[in-house]
Every structure is written in C-alpha cells, then in structure tokens.
N, C-alpha and C positions, 0 to 999 in steps of 0.2 A: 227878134233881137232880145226880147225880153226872158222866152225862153232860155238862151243862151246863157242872159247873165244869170241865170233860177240857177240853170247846172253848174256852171261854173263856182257858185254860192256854195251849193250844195256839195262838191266835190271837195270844197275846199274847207268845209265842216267834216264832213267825213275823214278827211286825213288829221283835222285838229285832233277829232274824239280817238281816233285810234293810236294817234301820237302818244296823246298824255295817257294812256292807261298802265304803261309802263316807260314813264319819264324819270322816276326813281330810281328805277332797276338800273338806265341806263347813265343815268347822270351820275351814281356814286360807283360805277363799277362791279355790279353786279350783277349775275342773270339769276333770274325767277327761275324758280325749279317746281313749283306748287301751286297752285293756286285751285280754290276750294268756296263757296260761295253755299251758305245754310240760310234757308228762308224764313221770317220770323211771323213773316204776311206776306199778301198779294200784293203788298208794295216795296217791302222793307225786309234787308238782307245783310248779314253779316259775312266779306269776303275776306278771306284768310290768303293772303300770298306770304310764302317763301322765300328770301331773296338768300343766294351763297356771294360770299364776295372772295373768289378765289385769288386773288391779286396781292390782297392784304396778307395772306396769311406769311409769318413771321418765319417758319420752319415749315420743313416737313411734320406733317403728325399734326399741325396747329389751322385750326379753320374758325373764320368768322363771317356769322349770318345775322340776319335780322326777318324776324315773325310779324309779317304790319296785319292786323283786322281792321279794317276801314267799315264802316255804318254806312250803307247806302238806303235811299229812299228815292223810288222813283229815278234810278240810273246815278243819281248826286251823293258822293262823300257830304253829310253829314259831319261827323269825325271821324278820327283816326287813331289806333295805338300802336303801338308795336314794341317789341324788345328783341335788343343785341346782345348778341352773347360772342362769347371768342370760350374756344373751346379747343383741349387738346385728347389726343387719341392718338394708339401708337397698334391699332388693328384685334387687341385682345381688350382693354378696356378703352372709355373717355372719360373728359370729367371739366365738368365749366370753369373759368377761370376767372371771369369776368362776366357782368351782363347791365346793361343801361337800357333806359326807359324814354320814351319819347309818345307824346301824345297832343294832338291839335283838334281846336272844333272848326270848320269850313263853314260852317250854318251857325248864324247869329242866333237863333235857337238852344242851340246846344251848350254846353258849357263844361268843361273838363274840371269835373272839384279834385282828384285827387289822381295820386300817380305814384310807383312806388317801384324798384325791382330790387332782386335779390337771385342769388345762387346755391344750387343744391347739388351735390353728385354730377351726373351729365346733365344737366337740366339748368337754362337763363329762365327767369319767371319774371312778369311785369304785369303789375297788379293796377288797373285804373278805374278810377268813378268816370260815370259822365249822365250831366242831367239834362232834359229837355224841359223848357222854360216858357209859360204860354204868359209874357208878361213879369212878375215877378214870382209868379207862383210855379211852382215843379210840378213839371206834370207825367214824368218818365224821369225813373235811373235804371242806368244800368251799369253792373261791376262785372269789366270785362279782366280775368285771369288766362295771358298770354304766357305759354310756355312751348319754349323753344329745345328741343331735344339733340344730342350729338350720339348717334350711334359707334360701336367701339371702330367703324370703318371710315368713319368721319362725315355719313351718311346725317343730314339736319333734317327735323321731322317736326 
C-alpha cells in the first residue's frame, strides 16, 4: 500500500515538473520554437527559449516574440530575463518596432539591479544586471544582453 501511494506521488511530481516547463509558452498564447541551454558549470546553466506568439500579430508581415534566458542551478530558475519585440517584414527586409523588457529573481539569493531595452534595425535588445548575494555582500553579477532577431521572412532568432 505504501508502495502505491510512492507511485502515485511520484507520477504526480512528474506531470507537475513537465507541466510548468512550458506554462508560459502556453498561458500567453504562444509556441516555443527554440530552446538552447549553455553550460556555465557542472551545476549551472544558462537556457535560451524562443517563444512566437502568432495570434497577436496585428497584420500580415507583423509578428511578435519574446527571447526569455532563465539562470538555472541545479534543475531551479534562479532568474529570469527576456525581451519582446514586435517586428514587421514584408519577405525582402524587417525591422523592430517596438521591444520591452521583463526580468524576475525566483532565488531569494539573487537580485535583479538593473534592466533596460531598446531597438535597432531588425533587432529588440534587453540589457539586465543580476547579482548573487551571500548575506549583504555580492558575490556573483552577471550582465545578461538579450537580443531577439526578425529575419526579412519573419523567421525570430
């Protein structure tokens, strides 16, 4: 009996974790088209997902994404940043319109000092600090530069 309830425990952790790793994607109306994961150590890793949100866009030729890098350690968000851009393209060029920034710490460790976006040609760029904190003292920053790309096919990158 005991066994039973173990699996059933455990089945039921297993659908949590696979649930939320794309609970963004699916809560705002968008699908993941990318996702990219670069090792920093044997614990600690920086994951890049893509999200398109084709639903939103305004016109033909007009598309809106968002770039999140989430800081993991040990399987756990850490933080998170990302930048949205809306972007138009008409198949020969594109060129960003608009681009907003968002960034959160999940780890009472961590602490977001700084946050910034801006736009250039086909390119949303979203500029963030974020420091790890052992107490009051800093003991880790990193300055993560998020850039979110529209190819002239409307292709996000």
């Amino acid at each position: 009996k005991k066994m039973r309830k173990f699996k059933c425990f455990l089945m039921v952790m297993v659908c949590v974790l696979f649930w939320n790793q794309n609970v963004y994607a699916a809560d705002t109306g968008g699908s993941v088209v990318k996702n990219e994961k670069v090792y920093l150590n044997e614990t600690c890793y920086l994951e890049t997902v893509i999200i398109v949100y084709e639903n939103n866009a305004r016109a033909n030729g007009t598309k809106m994404g968002t770039k999140r890098v989430s800081y993991k350690a040990d399987g756990n968000v850490m933080w998170y940043a990302e930048v949205t851009g809306t972007f138009e393209y008409d198949g020969t060029t594109s060129k960003c319109i608009s681009a907003s920034v968002n960034a959160e710490s999940l780890n009472s460790s961590w602490k977001i000092k700084s946050k910034s976006s801006s736009y250039t040609g086909n390119m949303a760029i979203g500029n963030v600090v974020a420091k790890q904190y052992y107490g009051i003292v800093a003991i880790d920053t990193i300055n993560e530069t998020i850039e979110l790309t529209c190819g002239a096919d409307g292709t996000l990158s």
